[in-house]
C-alpha positions as CSV (number, residue, x, y, z in Angstrom):
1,X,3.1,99.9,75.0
2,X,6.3,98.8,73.6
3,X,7.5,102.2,73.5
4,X,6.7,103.2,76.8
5,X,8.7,100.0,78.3
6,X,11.5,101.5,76.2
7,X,11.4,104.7,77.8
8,X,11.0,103.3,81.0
9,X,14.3,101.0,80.2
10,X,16.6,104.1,79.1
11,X,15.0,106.3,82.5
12,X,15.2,103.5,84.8
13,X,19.5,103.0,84.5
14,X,20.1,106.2,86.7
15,X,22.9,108.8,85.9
16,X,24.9,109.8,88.5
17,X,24.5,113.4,89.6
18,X,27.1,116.3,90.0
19,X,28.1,116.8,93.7
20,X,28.5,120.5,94.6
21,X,31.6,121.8,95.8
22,X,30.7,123.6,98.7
23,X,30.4,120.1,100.3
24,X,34.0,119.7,99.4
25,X,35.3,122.8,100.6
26,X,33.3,122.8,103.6
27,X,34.8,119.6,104.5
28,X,38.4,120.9,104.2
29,X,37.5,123.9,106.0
30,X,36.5,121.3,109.6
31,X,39.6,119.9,108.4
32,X,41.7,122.6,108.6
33,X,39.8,124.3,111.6
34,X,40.2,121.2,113.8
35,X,44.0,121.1,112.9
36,X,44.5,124.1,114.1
37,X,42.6,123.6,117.3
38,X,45.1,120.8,118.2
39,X,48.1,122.6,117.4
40,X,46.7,125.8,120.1
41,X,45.7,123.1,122.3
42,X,49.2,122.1,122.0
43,X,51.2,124.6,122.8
44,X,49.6,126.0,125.6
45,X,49.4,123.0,127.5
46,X,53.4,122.9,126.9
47,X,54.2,126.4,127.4
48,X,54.6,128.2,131.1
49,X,51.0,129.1,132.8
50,X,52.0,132.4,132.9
51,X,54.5,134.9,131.8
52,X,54.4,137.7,134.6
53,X,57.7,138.7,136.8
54,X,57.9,138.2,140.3
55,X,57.9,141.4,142.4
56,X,61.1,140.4,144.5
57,X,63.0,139.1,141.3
58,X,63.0,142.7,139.3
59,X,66.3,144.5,138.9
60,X,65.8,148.0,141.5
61,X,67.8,150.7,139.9
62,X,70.4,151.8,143.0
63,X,70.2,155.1,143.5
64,X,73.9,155.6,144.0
65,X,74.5,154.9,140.6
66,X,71.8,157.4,138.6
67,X,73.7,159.4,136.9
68,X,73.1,163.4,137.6
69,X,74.5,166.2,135.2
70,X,77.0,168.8,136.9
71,X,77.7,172.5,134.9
72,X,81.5,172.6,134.8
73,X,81.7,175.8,132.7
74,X,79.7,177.9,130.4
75,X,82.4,180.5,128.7
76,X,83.9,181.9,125.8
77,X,87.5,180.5,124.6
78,X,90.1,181.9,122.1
79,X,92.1,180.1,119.3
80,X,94.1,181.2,117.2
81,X,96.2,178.1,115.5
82,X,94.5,178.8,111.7
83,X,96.3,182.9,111.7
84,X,92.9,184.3,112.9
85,X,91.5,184.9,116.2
86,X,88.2,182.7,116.9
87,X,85.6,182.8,119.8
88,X,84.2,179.2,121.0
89,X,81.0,179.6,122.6
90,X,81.4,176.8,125.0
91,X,78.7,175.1,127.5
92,X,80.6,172.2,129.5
93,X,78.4,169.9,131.4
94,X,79.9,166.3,133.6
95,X,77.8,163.6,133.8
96,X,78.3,162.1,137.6
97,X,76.8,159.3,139.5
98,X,75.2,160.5,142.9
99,X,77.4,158.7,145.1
100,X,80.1,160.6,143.7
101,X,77.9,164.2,143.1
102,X,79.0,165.4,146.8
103,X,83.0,165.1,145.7
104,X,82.8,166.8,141.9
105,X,80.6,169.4,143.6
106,X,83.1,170.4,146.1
107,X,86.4,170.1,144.3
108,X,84.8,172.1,141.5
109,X,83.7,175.1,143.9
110,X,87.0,175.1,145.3
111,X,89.2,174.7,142.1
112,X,87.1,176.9,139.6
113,X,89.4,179.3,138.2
114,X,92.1,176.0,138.0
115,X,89.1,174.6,136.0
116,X,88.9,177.0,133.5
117,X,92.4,177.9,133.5
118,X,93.1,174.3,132.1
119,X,90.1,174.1,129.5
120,X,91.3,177.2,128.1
121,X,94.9,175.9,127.5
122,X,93.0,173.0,125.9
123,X,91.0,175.2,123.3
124,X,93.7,177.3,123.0
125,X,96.5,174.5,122.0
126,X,93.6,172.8,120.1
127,X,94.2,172.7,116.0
128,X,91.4,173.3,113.9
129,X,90.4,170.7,112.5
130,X,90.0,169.1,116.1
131,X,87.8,172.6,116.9
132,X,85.6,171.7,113.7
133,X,84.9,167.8,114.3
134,X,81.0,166.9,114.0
135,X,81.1,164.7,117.3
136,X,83.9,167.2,118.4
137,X,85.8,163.4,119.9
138,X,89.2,165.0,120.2
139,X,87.8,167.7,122.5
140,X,85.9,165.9,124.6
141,X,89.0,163.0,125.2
142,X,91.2,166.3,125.8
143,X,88.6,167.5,128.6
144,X,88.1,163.8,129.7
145,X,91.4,163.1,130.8
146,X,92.2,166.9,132.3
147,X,88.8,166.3,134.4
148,X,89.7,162.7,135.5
149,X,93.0,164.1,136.6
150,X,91.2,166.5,138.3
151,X,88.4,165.1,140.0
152,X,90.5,161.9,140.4
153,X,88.9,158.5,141.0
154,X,86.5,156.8,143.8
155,X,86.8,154.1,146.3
156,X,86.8,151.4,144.0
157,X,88.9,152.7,141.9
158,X,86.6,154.4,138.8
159,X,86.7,157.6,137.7
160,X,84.3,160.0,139.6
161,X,83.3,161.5,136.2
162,X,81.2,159.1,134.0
163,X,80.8,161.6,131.0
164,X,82.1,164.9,129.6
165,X,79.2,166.6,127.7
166,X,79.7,169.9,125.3
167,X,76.1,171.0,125.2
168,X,77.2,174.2,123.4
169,X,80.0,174.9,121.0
170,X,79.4,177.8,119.1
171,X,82.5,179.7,116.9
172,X,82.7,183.0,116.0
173,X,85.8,185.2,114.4
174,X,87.2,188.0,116.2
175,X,89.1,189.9,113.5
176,X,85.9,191.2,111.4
């Protein structure tokens, strides 16, 4: 019997068990699940109700000032400042608000030969290199300022053309 009241004595002082760590991760899962419920809570009792324009407070685009593309010219010019005669291919469009399309229109109808008259001189007088420029930016302040002078400026003092576009600019030599 003695040696059953020993076993008893060494069962009876109880070792303490391993707790699993799901339990620990689960709790810093609430944890962190709860925090971040408090932080949206937050913020959108802070922020504005809603984030939709008013109807009256959008910009309208006038329609005076949509711009509209006017042919100028589509041609063939001739250069001859490198010794050889080239051929420019040329498509010349103006980029023109409405409330000034009525007044480009008109003065270009009436002045056309004028018009190519004087964008001719410009190719013409042109040096190379200004004929060859990738963005062609020489050219089209050349033609900028001879169609300002031309078409002249509006009411409140602007000039009626917004924009000179060269849509085409092809060369070609003449003396094979």
């Amino acid at each position: 019997m003695a040696d059953e009241e020993q076993n008893t004595n060494e069962a009876s002082p109880e070792e303490p068990k391993k707790k699993s760590p799901l339990i620990l991760f689960g709790v810093v899962g609430v944890m962190m699940l709860a925090e971040a419920l408090g932080v949206y809570m937050l913020v959108s009792m802070g922020g504005p109700s809603s984030s939709q324009a008013e109807p009256g407070l959008v910009d309208e685009v006038d329609e005076a000032e949509q711009l509209t593309e006017v042919p100028l010219v589509e041609d063939r010019f001739i250069n001859i400042s490198t010794g050889r005669v080239w051929q420019w291919q040329a498509t010349i469009v103006l980029q023109v608000k409405n409330k000034n399309l009525d007044r480009v229109q008109e003065e270009k109808d009436k002045r056309e030969a004028e018009i190519k008259e004087g964008i001719a001189e410009i190719i013409a007088s042109a040096k190379d290199r200004q004929l060859r420029e990738p963005g062609r930016e020489t050219i089209k302040r050349q033609l900028t300022a001879y169609v300002n002078e031309v078409f002249g400026t509006d009411s409140e003092g602007e000039p009626r053309v917004e924009k000179v576009i060269i849509s085409r600019w092809l060369p070609s030599p003449l003396d094979f």
